[in-house]
One Martini backbone bead per residue (centre of mass of N, CA, C, O) as a GRO file, in nm:
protein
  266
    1UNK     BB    1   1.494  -0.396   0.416
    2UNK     BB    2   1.437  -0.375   0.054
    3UNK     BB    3   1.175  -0.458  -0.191
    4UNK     BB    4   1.129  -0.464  -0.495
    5UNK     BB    5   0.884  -0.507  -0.701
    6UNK     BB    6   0.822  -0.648  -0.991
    7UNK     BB    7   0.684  -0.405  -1.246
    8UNK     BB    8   0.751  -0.120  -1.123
    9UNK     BB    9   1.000   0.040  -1.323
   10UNK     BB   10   0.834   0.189  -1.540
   11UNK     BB   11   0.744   0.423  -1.735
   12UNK     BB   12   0.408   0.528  -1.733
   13UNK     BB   13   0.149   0.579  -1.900
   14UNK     BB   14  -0.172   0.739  -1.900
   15UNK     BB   15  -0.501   0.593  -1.935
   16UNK     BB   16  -0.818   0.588  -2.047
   17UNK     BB   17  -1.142   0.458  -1.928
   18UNK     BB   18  -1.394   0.317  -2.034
   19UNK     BB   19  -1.706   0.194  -1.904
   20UNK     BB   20  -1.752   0.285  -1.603
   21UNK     BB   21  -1.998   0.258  -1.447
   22UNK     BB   22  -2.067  -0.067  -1.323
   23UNK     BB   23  -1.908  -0.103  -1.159
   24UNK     BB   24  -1.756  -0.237  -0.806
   25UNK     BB   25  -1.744  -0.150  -0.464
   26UNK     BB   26  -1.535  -0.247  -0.242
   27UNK     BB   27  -1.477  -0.290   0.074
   28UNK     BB   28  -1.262  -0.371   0.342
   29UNK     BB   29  -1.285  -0.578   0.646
   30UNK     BB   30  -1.149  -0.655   0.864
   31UNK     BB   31  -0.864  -0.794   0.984
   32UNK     BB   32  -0.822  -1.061   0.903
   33UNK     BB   33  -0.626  -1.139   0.623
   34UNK     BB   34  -0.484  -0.833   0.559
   35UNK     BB   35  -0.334  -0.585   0.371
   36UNK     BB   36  -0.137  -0.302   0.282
   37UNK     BB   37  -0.179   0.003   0.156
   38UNK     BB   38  -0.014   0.299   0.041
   39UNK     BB   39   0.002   0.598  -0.119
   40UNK     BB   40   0.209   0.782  -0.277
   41UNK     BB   41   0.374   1.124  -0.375
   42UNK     BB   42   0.573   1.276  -0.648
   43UNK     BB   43   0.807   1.467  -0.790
   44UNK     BB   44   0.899   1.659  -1.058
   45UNK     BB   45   1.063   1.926  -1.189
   46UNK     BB   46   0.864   2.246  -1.298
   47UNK     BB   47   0.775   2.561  -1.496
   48UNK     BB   48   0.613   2.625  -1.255
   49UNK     BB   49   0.413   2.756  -0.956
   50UNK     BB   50   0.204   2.537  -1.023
   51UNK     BB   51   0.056   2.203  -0.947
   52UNK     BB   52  -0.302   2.136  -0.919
   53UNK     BB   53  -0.457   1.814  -0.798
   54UNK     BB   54  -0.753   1.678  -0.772
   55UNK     BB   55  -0.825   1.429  -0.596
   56UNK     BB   56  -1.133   1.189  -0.536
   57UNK     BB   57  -1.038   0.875  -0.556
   58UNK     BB   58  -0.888   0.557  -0.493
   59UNK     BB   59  -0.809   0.237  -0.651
   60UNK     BB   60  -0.808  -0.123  -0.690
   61UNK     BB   61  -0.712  -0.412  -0.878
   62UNK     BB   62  -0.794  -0.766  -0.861
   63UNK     BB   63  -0.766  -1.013  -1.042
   64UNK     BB   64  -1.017  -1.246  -0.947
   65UNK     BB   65  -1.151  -1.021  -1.088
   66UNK     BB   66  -1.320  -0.844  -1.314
   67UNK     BB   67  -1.376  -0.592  -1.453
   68UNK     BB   68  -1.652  -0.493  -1.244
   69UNK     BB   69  -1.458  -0.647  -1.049
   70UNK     BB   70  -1.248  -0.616  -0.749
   71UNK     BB   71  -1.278  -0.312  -0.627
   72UNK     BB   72  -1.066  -0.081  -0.421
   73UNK     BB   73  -1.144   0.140  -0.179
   74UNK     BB   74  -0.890   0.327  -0.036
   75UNK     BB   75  -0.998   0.642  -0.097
   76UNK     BB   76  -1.268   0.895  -0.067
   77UNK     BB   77  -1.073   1.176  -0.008
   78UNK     BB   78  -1.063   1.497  -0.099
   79UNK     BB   79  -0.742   1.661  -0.251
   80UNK     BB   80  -0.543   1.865  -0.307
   81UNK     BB   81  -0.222   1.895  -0.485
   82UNK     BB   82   0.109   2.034  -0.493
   83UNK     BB   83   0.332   1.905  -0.650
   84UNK     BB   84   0.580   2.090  -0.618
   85UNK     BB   85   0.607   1.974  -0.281
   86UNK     BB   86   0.721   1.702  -0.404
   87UNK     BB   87   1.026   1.752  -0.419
   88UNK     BB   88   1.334   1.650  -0.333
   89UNK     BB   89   1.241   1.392  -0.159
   90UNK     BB   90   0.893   1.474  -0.133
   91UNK     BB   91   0.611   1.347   0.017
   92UNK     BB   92   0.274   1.221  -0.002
   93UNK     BB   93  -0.037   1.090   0.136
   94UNK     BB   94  -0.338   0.973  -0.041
   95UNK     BB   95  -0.356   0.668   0.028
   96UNK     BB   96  -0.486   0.398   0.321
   97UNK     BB   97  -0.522   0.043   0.297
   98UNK     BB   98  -0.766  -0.251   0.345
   99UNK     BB   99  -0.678  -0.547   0.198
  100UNK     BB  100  -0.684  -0.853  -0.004
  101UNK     BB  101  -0.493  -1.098  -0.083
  102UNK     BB  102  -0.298  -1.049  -0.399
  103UNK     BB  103  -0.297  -0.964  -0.753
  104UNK     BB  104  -0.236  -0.637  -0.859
  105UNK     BB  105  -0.272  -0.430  -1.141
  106UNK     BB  106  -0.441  -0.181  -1.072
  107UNK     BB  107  -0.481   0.194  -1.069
  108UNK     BB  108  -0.681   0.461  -0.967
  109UNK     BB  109  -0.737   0.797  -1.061
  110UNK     BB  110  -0.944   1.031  -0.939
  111UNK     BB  111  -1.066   1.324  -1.088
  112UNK     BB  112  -1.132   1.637  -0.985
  113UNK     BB  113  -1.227   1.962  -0.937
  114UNK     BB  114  -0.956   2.206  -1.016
  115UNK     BB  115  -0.758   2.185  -1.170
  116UNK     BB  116  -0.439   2.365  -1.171
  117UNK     BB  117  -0.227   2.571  -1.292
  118UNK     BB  118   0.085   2.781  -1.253
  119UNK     BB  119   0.194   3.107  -1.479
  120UNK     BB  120   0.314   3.386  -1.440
  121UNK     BB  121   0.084   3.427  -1.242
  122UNK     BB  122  -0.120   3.250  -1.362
  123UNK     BB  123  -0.470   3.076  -1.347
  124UNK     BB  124  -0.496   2.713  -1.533
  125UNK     BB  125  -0.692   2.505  -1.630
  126UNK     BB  126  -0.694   2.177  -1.578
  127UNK     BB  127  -0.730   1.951  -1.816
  128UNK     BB  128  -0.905   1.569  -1.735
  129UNK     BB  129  -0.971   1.333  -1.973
  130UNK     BB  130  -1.145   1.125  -1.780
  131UNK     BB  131  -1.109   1.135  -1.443
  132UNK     BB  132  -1.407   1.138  -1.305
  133UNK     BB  133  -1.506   0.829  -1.442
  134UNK     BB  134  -1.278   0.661  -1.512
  135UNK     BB  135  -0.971   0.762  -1.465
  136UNK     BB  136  -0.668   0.691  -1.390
  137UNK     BB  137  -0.425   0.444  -1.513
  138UNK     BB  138  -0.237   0.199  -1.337
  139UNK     BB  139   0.006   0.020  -1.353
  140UNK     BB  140   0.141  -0.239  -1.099
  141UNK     BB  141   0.212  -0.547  -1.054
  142UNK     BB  142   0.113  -0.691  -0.747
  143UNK     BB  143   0.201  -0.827  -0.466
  144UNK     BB  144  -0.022  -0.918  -0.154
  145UNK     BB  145   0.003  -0.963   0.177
  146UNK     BB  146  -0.053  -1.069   0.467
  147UNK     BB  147   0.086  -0.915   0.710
  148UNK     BB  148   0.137  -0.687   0.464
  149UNK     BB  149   0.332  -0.377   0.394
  150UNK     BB  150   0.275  -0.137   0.129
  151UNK     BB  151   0.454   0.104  -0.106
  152UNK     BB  152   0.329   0.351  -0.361
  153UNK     BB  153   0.482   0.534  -0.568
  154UNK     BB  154   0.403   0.850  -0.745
  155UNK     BB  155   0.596   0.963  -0.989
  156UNK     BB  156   0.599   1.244  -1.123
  157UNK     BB  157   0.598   1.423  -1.441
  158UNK     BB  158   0.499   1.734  -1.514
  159UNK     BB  159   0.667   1.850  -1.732
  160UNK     BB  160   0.540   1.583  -1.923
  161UNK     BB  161   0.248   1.589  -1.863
  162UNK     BB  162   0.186   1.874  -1.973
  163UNK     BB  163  -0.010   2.011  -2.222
  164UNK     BB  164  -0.012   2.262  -2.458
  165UNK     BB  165  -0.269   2.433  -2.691
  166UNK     BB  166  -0.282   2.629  -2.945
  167UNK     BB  167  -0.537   2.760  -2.772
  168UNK     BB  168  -0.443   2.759  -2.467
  169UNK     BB  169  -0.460   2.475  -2.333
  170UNK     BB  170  -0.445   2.251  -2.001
  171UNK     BB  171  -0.306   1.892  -2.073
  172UNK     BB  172  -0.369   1.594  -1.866
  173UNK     BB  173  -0.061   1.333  -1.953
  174UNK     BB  174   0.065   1.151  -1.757
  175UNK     BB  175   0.374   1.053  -1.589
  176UNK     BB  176   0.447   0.787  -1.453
  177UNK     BB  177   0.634   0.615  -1.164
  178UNK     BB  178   0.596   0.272  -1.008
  179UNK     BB  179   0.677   0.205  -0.707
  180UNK     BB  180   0.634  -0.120  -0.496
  181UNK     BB  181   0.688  -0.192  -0.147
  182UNK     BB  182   0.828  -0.367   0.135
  183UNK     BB  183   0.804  -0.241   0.498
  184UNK     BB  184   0.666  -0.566   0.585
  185UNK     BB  185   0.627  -0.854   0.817
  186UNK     BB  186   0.583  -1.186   0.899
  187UNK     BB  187   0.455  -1.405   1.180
  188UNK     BB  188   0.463  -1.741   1.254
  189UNK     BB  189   0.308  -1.991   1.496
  190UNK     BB  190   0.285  -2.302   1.697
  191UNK     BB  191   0.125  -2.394   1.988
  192UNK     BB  192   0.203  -2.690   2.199
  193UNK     BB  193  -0.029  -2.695   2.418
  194UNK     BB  194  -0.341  -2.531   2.338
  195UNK     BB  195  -0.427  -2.492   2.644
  196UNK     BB  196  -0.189  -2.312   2.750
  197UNK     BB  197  -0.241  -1.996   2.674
  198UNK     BB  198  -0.086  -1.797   2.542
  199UNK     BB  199   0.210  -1.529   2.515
  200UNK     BB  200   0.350  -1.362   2.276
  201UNK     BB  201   0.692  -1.224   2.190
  202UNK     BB  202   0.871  -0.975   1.974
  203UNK     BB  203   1.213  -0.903   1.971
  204UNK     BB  204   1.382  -0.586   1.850
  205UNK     BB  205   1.483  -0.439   2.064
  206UNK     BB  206   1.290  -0.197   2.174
  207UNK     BB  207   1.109  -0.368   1.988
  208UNK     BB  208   0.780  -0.476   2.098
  209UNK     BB  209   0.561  -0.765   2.037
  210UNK     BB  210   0.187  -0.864   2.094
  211UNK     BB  211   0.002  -1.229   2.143
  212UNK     BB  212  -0.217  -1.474   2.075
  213UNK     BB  213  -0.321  -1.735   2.073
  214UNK     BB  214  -0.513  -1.973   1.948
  215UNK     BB  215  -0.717  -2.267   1.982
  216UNK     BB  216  -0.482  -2.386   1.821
  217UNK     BB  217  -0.198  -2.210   1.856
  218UNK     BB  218  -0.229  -1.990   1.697
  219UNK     BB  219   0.024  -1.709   1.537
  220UNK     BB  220   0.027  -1.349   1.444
  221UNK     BB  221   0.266  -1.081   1.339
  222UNK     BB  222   0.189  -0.845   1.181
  223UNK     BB  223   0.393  -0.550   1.038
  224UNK     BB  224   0.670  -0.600   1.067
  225UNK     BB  225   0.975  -0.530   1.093
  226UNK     BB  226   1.281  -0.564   0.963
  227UNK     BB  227   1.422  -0.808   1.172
  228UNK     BB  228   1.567  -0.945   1.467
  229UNK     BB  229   1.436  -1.171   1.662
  230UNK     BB  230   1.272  -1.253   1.967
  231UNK     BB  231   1.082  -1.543   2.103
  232UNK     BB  232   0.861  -1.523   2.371
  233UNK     BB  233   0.656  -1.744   2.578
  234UNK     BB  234   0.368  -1.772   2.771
  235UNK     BB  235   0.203  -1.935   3.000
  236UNK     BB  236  -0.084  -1.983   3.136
  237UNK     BB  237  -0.004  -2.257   3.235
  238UNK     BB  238   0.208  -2.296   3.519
  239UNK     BB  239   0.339  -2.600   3.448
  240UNK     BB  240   0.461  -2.448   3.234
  241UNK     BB  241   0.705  -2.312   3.029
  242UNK     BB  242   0.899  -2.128   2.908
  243UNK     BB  243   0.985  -1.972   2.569
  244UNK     BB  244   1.238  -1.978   2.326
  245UNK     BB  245   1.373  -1.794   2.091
  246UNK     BB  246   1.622  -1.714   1.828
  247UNK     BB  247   1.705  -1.585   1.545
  248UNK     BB  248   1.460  -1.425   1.395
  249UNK     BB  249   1.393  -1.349   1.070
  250UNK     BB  250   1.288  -1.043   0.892
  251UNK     BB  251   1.091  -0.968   0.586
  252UNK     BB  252   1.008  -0.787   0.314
  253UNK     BB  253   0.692  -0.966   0.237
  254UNK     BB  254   0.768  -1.207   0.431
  255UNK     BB  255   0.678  -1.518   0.595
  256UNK     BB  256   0.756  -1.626   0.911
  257UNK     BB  257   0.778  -1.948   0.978
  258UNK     BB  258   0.848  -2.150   1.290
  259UNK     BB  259   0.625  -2.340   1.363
  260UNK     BB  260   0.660  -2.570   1.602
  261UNK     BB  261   0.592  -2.518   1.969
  262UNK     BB  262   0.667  -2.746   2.228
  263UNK     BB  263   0.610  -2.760   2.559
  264UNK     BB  264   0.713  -2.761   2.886
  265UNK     BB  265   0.704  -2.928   3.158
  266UNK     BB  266   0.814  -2.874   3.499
   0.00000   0.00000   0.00000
């Protein structure tokens, strides 16, 4: 099952920012309480033999933070991409990251040297005002939560992207439509007592993913597919029982807590 976020299907032009020299990107570190973003690239097709847009690093920003923080550096590896590879249903992922959960307004594609199209067998640099300074900005209107992988598409419009002007100069004004989906969930609960240091295990045929609780009896299984599990206890004092659930459904975007499982003595 996938769920389209709110807020990221219409067509949005893409504007450029000014005055972001003081930015400041912080990196996402450490696994515990982060969800992920994946940004996917697609096109629609155009009337060129190659558009060619070389991304020197994508960025995200959440609400949390002010104008000049708040910003999440998700790929820094420069790349280019010839949009027209991607076009009938074909895509390729430009960035993928781990951030800390929240509201996220914005993505910023910035664009490095060299981007250029291919026409009639000539090849015209494509210029990007404002690419590599301030970025393109994308209006994304997203909430990532902890424990789920979501996946942004940017579908580019390459045709109505380029302008070519009077003088004969190839000028990218993006079109672009952005989908965000959430397409894994996750599971929690805590086990009592707390002593008896389980390993949990969540089976949905025959995916089986395993889990230690903590300290407290907490456990969290991040990432999960969509699907009914089966939730299996063992405990590791075996004077206790192990403990089953059953039909215990996982949804895209959402944590299913389970609740308290309390464990019964032999």
């Amino acid at each position: 099952m996938r769920r389209i976020l709110a807020g990221c299907l219409a067509i949005v032009m893409i504007s450029m920012l000014g005055g972001c020299e003081d930015e400041q990107d912080m990196i996402a570190t450490g696994s515990g309480g982060l969800g992920t973003l994946v940004v996917r690239l697609m096109d629609a097709p155009a009337a060129y033999e190659a558009v060619n847009i070389a991304v020197d690093s994508v960025r995200v920003h959440v609400e949390s933070g002010d104008s000049l923080k708040g910003w999440y550096t998700i790929s820094h590896s420069p790349a280019t991409y010839d949009l027209l590879d991607y076009v009938n249903g074909k895509d390729t992922i430009i960035a993928e990251g781990a951030i800390p959960p929240g509201y996220y307004s914005q993505l910023r594609l910035y664009i490095g040297t060299g981007s250029n199209v291919v026409r009639d067998g000539l090849t015209h640099p494509l210029e990007v005002p404002s690419g590599s300074q301030s970025g393109l900005k994308l209006n994304i209107q997203t909430t990532i939560l902890a424990g789920v992988q979501y996946v942004l598409t940017l579908d580019f419009d390459a045709g109505r992207s380029i302008v070519v002007t009077g003088n004969g100069r190839y000028m990218l004004k993006p079109v672009i439509k952005t989908v965000a989906t959430a397409i894994s969930g996750s599971l929690t609960g805590v086990v009592v007592p707390d002593t008896t240091n389980p390993t949990v295990w969540a089976i949905a045929g025959t995916d089986t993913s395993t889990t230690f609780a903590d300290a407290t009896g907490y456990f969290k299984f991040k990432y999960l597919p969509p699907a009914t599990y089966m939730l299996t206890i063992v405990p590791a004092d075996t004077t206790y029982r192990d403990s089953t659930l059953t039909s215990i459904l996982v949804f895209p975007g959402q944590n299913t807590d389970v609740g308290t499982i309390v464990l019964q003595k032999k």
